[in-house]
PDB file as gemmi writes it, atoms N, CA and C in Angstrom:
CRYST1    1.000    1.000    1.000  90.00  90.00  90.00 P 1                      
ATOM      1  N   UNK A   1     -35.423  52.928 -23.223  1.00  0.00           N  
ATOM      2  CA  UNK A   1     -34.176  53.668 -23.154  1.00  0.00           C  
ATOM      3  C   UNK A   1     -33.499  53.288 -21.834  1.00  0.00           C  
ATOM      4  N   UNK A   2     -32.160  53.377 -22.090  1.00  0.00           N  
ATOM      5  CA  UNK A   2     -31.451  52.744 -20.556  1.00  0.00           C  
ATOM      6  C   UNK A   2     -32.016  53.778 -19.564  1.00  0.00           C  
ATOM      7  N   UNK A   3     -31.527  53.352 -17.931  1.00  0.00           N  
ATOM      8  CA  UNK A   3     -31.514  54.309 -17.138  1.00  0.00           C  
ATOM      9  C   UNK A   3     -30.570  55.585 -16.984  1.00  0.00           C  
ATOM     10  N   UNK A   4     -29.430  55.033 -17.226  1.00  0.00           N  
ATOM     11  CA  UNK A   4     -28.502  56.020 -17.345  1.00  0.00           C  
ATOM     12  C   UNK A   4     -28.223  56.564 -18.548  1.00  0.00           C  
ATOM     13  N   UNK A   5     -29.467  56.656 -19.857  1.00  0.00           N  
ATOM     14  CA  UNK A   5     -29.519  57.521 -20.889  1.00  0.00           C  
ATOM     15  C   UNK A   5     -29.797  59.272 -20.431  1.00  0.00           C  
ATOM     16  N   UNK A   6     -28.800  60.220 -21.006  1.00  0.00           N  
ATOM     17  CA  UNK A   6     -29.882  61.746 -21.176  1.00  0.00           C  
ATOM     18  C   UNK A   6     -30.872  61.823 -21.087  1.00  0.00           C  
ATOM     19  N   UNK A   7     -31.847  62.455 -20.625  1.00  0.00           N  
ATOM     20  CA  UNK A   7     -32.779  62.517 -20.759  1.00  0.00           C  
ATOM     21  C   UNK A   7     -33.520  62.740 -22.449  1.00  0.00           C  
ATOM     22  N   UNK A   8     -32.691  63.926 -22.834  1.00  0.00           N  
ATOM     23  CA  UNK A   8     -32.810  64.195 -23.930  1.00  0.00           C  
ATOM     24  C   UNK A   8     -32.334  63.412 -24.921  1.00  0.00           C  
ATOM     25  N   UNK A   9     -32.034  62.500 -24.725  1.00  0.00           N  
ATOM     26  CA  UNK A   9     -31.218  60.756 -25.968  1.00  0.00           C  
ATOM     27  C   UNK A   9     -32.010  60.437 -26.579  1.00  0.00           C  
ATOM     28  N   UNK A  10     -31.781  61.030 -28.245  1.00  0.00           N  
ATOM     29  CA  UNK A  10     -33.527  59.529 -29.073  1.00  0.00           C  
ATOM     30  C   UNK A  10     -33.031  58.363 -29.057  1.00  0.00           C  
ATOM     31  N   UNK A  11     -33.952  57.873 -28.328  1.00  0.00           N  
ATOM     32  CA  UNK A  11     -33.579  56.196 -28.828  1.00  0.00           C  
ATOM     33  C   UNK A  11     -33.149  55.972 -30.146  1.00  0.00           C  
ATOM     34  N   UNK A  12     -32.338  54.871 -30.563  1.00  0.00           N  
ATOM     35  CA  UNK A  12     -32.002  54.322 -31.720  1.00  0.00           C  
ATOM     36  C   UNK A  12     -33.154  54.026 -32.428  1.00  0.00           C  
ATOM     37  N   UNK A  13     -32.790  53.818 -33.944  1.00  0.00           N  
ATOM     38  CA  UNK A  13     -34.386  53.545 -34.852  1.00  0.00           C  
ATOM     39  C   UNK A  13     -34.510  51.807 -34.402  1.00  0.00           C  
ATOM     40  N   UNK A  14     -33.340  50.979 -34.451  1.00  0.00           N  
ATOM     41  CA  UNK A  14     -32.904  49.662 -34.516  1.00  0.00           C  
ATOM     42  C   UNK A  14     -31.952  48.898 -33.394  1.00  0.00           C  
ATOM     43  N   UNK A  15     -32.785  47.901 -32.806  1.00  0.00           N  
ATOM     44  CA  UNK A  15     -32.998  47.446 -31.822  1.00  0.00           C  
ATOM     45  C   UNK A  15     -32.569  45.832 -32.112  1.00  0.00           C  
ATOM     46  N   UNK A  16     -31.445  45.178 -31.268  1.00  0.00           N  
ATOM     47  CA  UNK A  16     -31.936  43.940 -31.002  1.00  0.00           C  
ATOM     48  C   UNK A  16     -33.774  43.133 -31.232  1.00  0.00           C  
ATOM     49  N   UNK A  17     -34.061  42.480 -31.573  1.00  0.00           N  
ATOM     50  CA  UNK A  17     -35.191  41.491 -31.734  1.00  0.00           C  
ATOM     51  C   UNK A  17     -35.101  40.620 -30.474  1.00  0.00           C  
ATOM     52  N   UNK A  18     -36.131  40.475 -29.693  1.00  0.00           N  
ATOM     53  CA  UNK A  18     -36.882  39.408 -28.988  1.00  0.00           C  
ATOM     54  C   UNK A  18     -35.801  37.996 -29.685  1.00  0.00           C  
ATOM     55  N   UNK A  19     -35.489  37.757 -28.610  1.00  0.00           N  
ATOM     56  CA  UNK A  19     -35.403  36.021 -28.555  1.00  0.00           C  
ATOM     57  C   UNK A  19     -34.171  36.153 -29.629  1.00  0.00           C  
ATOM     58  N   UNK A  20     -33.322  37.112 -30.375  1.00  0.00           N  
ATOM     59  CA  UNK A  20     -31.998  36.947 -30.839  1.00  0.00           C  
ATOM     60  C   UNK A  20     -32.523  37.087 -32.146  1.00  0.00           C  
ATOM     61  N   UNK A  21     -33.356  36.930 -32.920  1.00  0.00           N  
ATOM     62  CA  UNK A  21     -33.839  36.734 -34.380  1.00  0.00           C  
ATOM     63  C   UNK A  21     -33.126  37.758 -35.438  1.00  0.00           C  
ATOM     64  N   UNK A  22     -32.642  38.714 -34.873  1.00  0.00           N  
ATOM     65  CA  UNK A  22     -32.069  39.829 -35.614  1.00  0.00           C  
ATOM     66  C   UNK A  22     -32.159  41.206 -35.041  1.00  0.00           C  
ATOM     67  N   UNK A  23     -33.312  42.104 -36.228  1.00  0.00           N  
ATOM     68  CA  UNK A  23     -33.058  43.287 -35.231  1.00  0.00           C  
ATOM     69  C   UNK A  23     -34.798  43.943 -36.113  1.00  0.00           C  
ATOM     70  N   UNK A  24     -34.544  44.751 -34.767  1.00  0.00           N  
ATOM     71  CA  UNK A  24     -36.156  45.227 -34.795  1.00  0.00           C  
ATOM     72  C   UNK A  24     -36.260  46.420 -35.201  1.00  0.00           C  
ATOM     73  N   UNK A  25     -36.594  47.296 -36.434  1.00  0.00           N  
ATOM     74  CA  UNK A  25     -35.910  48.403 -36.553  1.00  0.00           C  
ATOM     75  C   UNK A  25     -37.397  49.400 -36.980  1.00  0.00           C  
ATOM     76  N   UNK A  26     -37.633  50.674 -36.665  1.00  0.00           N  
ATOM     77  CA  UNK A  26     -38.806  51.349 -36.695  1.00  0.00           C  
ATOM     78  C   UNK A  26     -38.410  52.661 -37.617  1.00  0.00           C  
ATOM     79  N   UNK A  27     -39.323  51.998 -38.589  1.00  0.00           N  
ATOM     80  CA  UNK A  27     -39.301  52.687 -39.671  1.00  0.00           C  
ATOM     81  C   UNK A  27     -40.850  53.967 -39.936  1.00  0.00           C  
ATOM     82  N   UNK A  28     -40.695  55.195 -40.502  1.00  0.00           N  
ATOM     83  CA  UNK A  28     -42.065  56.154 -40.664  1.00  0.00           C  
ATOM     84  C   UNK A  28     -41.948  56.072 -42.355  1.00  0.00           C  
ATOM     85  N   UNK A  29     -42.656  55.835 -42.526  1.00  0.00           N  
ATOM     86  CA  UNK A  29     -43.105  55.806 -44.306  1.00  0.00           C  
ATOM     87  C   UNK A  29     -43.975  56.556 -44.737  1.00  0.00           C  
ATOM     88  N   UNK A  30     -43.350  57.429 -46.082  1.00  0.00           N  
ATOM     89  CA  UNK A  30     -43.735  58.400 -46.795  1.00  0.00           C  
ATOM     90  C   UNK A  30     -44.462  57.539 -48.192  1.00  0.00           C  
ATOM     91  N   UNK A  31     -46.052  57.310 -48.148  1.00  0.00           N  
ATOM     92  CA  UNK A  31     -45.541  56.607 -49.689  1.00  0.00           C  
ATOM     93  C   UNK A  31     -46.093  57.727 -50.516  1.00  0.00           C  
ATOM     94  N   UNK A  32     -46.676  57.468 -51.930  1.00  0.00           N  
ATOM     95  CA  UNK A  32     -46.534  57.907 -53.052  1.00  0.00           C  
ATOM     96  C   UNK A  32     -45.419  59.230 -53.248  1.00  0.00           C  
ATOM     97  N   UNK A  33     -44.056  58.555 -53.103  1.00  0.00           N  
ATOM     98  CA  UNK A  33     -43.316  59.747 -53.451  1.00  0.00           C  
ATOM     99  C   UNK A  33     -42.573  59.624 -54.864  1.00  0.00           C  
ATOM    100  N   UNK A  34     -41.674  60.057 -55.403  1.00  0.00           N  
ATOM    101  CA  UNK A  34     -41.048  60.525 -56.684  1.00  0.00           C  
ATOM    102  C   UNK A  34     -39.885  59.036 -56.636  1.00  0.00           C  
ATOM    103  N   UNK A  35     -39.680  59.305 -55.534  1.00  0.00           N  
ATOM    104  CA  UNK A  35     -38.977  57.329 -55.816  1.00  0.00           C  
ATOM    105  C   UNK A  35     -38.870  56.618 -54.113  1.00  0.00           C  
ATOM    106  N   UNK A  36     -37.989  55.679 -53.911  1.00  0.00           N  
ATOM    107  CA  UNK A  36     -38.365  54.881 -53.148  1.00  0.00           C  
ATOM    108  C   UNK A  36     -36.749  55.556 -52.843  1.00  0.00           C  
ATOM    109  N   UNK A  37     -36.692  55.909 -51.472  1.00  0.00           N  
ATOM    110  CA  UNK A  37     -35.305  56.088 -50.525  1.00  0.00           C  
ATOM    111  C   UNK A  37     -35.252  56.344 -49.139  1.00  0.00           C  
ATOM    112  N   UNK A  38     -34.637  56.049 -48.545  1.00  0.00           N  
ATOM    113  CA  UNK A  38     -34.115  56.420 -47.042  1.00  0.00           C  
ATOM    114  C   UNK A  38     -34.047  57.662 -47.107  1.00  0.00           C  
ATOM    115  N   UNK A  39     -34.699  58.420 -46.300  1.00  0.00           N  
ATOM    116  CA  UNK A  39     -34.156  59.955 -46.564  1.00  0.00           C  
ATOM    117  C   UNK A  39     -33.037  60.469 -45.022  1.00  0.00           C  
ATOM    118  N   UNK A  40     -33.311  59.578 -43.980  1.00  0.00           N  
ATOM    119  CA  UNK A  40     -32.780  59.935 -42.555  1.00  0.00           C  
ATOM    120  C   UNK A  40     -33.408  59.260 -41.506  1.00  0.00           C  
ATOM    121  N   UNK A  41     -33.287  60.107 -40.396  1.00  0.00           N  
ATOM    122  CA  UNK A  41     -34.523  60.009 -39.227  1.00  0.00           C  
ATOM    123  C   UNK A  41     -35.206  61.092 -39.130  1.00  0.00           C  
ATOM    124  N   UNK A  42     -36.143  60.355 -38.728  1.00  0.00           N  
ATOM    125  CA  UNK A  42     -37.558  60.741 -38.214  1.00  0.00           C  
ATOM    126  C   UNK A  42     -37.712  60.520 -37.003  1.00  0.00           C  
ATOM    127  N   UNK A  43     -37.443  61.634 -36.129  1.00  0.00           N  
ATOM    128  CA  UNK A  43     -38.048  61.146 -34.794  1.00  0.00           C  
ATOM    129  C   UNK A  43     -36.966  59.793 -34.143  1.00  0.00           C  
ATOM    130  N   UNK A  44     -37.424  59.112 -33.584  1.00  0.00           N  
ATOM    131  CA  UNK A  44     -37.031  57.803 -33.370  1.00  0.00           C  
ATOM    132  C   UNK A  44     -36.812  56.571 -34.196  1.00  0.00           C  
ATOM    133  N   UNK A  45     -37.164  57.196 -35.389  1.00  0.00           N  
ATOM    134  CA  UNK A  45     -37.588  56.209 -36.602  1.00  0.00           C  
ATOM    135  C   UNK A  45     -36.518  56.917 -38.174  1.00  0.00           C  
ATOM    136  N   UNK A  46     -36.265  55.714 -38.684  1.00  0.00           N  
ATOM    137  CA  UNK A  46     -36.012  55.754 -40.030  1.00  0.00           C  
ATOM    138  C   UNK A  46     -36.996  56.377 -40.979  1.00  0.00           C  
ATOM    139  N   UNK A  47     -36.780  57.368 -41.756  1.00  0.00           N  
ATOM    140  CA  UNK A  47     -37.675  57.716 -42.349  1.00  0.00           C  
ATOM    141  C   UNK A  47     -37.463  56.701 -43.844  1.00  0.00           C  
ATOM    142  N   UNK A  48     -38.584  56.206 -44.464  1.00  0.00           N  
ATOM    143  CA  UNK A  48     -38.326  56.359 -45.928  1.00  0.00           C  
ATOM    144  C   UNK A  48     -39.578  56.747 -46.877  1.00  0.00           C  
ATOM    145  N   UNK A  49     -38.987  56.884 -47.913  1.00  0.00           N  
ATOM    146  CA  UNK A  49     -40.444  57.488 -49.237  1.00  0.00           C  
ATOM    147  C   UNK A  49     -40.641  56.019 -50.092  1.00  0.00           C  
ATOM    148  N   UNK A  50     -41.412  56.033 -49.868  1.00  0.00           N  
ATOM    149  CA  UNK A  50     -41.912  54.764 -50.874  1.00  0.00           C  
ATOM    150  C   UNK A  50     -42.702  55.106 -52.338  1.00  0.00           C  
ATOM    151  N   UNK A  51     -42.090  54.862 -53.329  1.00  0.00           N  
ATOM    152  CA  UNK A  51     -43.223  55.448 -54.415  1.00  0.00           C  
ATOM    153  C   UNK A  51     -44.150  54.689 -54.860  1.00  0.00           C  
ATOM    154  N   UNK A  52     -44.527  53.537 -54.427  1.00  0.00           N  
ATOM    155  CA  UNK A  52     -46.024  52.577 -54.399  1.00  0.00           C  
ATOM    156  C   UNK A  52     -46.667  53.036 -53.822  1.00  0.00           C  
ATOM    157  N   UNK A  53     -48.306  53.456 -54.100  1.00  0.00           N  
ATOM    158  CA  UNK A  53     -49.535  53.974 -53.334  1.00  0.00           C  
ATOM    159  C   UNK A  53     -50.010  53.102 -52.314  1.00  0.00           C  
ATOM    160  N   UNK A  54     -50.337  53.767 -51.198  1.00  0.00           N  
ATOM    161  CA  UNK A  54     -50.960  52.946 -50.018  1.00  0.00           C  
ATOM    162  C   UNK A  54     -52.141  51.902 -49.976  1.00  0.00           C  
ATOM    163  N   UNK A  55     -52.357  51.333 -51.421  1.00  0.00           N  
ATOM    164  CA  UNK A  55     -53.196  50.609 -51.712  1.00  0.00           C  
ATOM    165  C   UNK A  55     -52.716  49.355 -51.884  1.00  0.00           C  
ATOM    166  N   UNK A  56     -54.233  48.334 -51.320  1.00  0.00           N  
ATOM    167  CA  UNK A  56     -53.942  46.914 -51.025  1.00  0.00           C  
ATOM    168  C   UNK A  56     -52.346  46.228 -50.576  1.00  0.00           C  
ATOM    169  N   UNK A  57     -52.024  47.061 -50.072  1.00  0.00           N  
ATOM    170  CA  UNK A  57     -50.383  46.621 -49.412  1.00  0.00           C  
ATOM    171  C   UNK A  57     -49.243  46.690 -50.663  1.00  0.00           C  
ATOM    172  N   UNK A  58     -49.503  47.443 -51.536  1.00  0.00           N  
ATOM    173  CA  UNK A  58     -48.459  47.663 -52.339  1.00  0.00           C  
ATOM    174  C   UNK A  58     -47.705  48.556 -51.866  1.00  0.00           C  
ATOM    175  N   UNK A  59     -47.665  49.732 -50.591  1.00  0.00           N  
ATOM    176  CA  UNK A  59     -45.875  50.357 -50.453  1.00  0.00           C  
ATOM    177  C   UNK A  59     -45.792  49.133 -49.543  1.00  0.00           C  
ATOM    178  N   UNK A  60     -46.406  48.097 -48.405  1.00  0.00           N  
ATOM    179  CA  UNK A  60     -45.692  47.811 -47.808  1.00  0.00           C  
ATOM    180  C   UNK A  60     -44.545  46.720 -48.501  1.00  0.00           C  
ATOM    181  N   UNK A  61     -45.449  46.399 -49.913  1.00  0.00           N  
ATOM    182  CA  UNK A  61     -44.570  45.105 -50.387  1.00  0.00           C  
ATOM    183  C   UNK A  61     -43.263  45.797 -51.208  1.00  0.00           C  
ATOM    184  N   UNK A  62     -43.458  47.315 -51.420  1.00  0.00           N  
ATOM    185  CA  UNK A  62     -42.328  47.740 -52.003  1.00  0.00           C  
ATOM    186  C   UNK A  62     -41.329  47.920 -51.017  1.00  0.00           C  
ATOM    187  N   UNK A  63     -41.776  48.517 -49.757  1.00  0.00           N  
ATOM    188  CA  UNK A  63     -41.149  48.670 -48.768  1.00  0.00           C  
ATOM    189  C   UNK A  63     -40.314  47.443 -48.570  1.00  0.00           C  
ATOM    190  N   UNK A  64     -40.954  46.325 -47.936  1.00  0.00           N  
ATOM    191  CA  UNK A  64     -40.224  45.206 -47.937  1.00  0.00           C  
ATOM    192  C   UNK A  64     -39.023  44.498 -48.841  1.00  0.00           C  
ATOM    193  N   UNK A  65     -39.128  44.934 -50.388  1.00  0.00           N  
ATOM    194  CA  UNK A  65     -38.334  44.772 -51.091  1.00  0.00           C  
ATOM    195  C   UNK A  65     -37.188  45.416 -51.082  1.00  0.00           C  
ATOM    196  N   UNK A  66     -37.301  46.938 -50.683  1.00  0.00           N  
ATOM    197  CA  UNK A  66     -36.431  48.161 -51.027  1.00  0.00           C  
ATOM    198  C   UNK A  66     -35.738  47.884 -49.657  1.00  0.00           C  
ATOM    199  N   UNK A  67     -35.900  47.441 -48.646  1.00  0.00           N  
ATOM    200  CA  UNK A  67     -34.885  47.121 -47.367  1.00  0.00           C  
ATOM    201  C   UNK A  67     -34.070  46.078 -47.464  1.00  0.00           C  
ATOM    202  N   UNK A  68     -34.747  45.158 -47.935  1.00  0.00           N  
ATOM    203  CA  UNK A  68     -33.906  43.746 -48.287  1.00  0.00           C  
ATOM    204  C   UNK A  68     -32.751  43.934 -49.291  1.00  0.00           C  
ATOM    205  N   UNK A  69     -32.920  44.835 -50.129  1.00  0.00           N  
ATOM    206  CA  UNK A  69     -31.762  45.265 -51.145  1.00  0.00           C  
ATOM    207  C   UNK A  69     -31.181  46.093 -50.713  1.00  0.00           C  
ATOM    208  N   UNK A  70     -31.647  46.838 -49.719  1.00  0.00           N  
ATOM    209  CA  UNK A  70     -30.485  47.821 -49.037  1.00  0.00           C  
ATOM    210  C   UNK A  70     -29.526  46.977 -48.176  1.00  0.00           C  
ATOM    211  N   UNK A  71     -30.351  45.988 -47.134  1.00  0.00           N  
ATOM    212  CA  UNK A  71     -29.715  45.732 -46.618  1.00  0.00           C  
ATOM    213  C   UNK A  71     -28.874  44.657 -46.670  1.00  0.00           C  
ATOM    214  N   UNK A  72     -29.015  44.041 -48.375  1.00  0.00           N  
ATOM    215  CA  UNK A  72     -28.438  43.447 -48.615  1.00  0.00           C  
ATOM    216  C   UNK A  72     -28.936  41.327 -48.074  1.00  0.00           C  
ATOM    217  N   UNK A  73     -30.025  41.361 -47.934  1.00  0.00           N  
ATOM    218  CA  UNK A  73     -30.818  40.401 -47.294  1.00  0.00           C  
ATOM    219  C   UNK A  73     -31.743  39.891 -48.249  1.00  0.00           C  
ATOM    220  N   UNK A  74     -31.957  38.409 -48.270  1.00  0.00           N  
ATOM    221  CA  UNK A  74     -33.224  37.898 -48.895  1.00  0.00           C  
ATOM    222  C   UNK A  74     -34.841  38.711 -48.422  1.00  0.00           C  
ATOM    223  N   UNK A  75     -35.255  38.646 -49.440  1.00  0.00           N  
ATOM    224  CA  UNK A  75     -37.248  39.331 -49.083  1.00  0.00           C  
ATOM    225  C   UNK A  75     -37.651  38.458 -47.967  1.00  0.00           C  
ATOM    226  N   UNK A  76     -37.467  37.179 -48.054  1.00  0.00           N  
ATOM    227  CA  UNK A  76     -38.270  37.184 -46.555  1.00  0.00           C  
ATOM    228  C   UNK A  76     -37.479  36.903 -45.388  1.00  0.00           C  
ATOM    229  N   UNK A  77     -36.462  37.714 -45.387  1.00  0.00           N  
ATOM    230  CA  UNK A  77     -35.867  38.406 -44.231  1.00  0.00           C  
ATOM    231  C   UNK A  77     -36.455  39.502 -43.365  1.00  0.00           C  
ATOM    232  N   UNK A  78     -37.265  39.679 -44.403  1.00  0.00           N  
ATOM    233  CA  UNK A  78     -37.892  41.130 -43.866  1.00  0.00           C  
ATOM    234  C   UNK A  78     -39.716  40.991 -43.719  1.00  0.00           C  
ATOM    235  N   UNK A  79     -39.606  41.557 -42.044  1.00  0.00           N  
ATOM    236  CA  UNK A  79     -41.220  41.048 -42.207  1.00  0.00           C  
ATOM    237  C   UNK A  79     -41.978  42.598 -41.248  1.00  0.00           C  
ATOM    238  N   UNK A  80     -43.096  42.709 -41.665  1.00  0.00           N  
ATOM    239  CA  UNK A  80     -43.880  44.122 -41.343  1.00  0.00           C  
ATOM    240  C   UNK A  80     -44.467  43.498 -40.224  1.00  0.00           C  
ATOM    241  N   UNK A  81     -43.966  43.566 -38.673  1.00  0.00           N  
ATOM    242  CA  UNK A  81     -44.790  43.429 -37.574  1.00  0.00           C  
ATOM    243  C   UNK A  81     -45.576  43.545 -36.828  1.00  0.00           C  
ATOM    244  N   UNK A  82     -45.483  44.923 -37.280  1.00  0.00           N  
ATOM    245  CA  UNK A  82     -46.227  46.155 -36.856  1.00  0.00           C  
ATOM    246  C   UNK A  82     -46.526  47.262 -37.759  1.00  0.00           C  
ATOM    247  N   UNK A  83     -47.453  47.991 -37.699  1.00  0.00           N  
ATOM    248  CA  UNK A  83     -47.960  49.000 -38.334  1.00  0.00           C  
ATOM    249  C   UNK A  83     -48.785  49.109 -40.091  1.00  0.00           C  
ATOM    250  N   UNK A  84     -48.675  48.120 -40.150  1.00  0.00           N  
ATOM    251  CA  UNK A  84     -49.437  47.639 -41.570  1.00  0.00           C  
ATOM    252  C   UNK A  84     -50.423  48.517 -42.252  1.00  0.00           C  
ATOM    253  N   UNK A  85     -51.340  49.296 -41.711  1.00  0.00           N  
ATOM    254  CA  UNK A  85     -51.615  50.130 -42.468  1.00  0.00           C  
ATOM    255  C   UNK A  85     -51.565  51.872 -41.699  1.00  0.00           C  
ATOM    256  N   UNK A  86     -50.998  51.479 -41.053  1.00  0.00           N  
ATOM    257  CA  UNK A  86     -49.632  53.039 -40.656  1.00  0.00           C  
ATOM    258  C   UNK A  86     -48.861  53.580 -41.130  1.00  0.00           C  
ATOM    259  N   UNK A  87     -48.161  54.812 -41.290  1.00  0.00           N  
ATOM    260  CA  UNK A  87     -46.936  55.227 -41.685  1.00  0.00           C  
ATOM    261  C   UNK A  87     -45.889  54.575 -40.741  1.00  0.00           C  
ATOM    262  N   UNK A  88     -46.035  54.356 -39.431  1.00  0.00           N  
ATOM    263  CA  UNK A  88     -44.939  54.183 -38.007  1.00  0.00           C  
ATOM    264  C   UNK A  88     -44.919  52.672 -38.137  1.00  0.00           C  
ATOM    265  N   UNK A  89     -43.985  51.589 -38.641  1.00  0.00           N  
ATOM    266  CA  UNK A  89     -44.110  50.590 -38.965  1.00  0.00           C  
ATOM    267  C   UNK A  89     -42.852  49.919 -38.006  1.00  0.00           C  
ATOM    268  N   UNK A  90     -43.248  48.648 -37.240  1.00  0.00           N  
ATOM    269  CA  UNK A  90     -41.879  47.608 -36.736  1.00  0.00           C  
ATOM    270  C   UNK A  90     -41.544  46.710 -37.724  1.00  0.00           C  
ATOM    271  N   UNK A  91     -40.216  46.825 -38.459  1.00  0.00           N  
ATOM    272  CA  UNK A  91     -40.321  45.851 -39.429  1.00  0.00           C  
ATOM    273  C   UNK A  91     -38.875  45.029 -38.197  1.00  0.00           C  
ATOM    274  N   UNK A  92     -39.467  43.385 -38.188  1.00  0.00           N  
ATOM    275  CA  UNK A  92     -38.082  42.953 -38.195  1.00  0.00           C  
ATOM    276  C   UNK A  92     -37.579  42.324 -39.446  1.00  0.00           C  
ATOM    277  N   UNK A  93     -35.722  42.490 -39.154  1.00  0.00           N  
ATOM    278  CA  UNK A  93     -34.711  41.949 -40.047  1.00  0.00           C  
ATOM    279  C   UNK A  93     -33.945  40.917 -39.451  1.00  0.00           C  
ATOM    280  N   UNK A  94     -34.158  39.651 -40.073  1.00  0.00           N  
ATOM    281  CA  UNK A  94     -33.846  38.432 -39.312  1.00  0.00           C  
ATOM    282  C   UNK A  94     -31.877  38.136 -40.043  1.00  0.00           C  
ATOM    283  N   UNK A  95     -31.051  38.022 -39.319  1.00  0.00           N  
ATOM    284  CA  UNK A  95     -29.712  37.833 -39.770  1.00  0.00           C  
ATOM    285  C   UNK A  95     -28.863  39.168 -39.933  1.00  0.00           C  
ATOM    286  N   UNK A  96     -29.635  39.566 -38.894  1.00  0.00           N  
ATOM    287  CA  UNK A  96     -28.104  40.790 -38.803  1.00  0.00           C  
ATOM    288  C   UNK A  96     -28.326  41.677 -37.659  1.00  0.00           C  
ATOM    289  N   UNK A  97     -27.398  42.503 -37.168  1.00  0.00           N  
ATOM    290  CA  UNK A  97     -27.518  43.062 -35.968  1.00  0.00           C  
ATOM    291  C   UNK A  97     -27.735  44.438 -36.196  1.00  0.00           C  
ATOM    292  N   UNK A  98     -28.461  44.585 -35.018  1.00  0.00           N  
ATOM    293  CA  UNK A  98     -28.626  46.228 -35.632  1.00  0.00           C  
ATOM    294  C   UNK A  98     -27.841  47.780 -36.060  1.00  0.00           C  
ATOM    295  N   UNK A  99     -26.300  47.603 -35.630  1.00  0.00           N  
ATOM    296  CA  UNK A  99     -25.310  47.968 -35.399  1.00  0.00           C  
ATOM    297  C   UNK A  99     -25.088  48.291 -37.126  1.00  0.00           C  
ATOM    298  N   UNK A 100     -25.444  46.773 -37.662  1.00  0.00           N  
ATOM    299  CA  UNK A 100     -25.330  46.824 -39.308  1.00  0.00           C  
ATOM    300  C   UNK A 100     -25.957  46.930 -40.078  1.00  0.00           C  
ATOM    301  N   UNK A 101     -27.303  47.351 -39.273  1.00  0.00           N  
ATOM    302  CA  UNK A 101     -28.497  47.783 -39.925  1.00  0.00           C  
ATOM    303  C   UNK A 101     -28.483  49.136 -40.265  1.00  0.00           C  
ATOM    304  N   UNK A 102     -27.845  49.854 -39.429  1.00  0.00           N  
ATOM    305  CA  UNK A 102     -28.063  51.373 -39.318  1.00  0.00           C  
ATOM    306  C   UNK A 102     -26.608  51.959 -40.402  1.00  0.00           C  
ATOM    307  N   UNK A 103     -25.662  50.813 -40.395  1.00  0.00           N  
ATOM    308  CA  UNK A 103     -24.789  51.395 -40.930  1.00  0.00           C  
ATOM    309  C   UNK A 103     -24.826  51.156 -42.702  1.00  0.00           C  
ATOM    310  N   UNK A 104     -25.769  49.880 -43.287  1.00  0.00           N  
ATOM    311  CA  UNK A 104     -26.043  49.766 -44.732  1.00  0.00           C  
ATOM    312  C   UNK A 104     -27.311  50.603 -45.099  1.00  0.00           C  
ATOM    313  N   UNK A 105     -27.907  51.206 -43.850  1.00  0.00           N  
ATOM    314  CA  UNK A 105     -28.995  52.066 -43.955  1.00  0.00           C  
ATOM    315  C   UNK A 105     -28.242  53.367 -44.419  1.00  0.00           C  
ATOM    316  N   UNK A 106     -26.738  53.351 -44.068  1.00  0.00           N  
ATOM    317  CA  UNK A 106     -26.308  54.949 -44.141  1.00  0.00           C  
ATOM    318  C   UNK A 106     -26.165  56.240 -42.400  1.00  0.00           C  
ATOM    319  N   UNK A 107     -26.869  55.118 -41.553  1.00  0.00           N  
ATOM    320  CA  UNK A 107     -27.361  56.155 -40.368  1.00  0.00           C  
ATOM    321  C   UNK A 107     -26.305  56.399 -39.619  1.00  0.00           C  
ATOM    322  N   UNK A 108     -25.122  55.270 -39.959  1.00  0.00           N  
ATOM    323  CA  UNK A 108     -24.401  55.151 -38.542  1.00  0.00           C  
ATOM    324  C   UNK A 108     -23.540  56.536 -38.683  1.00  0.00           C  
TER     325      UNK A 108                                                      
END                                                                             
């Protein structure tokens, strides 16, 4: 968070990426739910419900799918960096800024 943020400021969910690649955006995942959606934030994080069970990487591969169509991006645009068998996941999104991440997410 900057220095001259509030104290009380949540950080953004979606972040510039290392080295320009796109944007780094931190997502909390709900899976086996009733369907697959963005519901808001969470905390510092994007929340979403995934309705694939946490088995053998099937929400993350639904996950991965269901962002790329939100955000309007090819599947392997989208890659799970972090958190793989977590709910608190870094996914980056390579070809777009985060500015337009948050806003095809609905957040802005």
């Amino acid at each position: 968070m900057p220095p001259d943020a509030p104290r009380n400021a949540v950080p953004l969910p979606a972040a510039p990426a290392p080295g320009g690649q796109g944007t780094l955006l931190r997502i909390h995942v709900q899976p086996r739910a009733s369907r697959t959606e963005v519901v808001g934030l969470h905390g510092d994080a994007v929340k979403v419900r995934i309705a694939g069970p946490p088995v053998d990487g099937k929400a993350n591969e639904e996950c991965r799918r269901f962002l790329a169509k939100a955000l309007g991006v090819p599947p392997s645009a989208v890659e799970i960096v972090r958190g793989d068998t977590g709910r608190n996941k870094a996914v980056l999104v390579r070809g777009i800024a985060p500015a337009e991440v948050l806003h095809r997410l609905g957040l802005d």
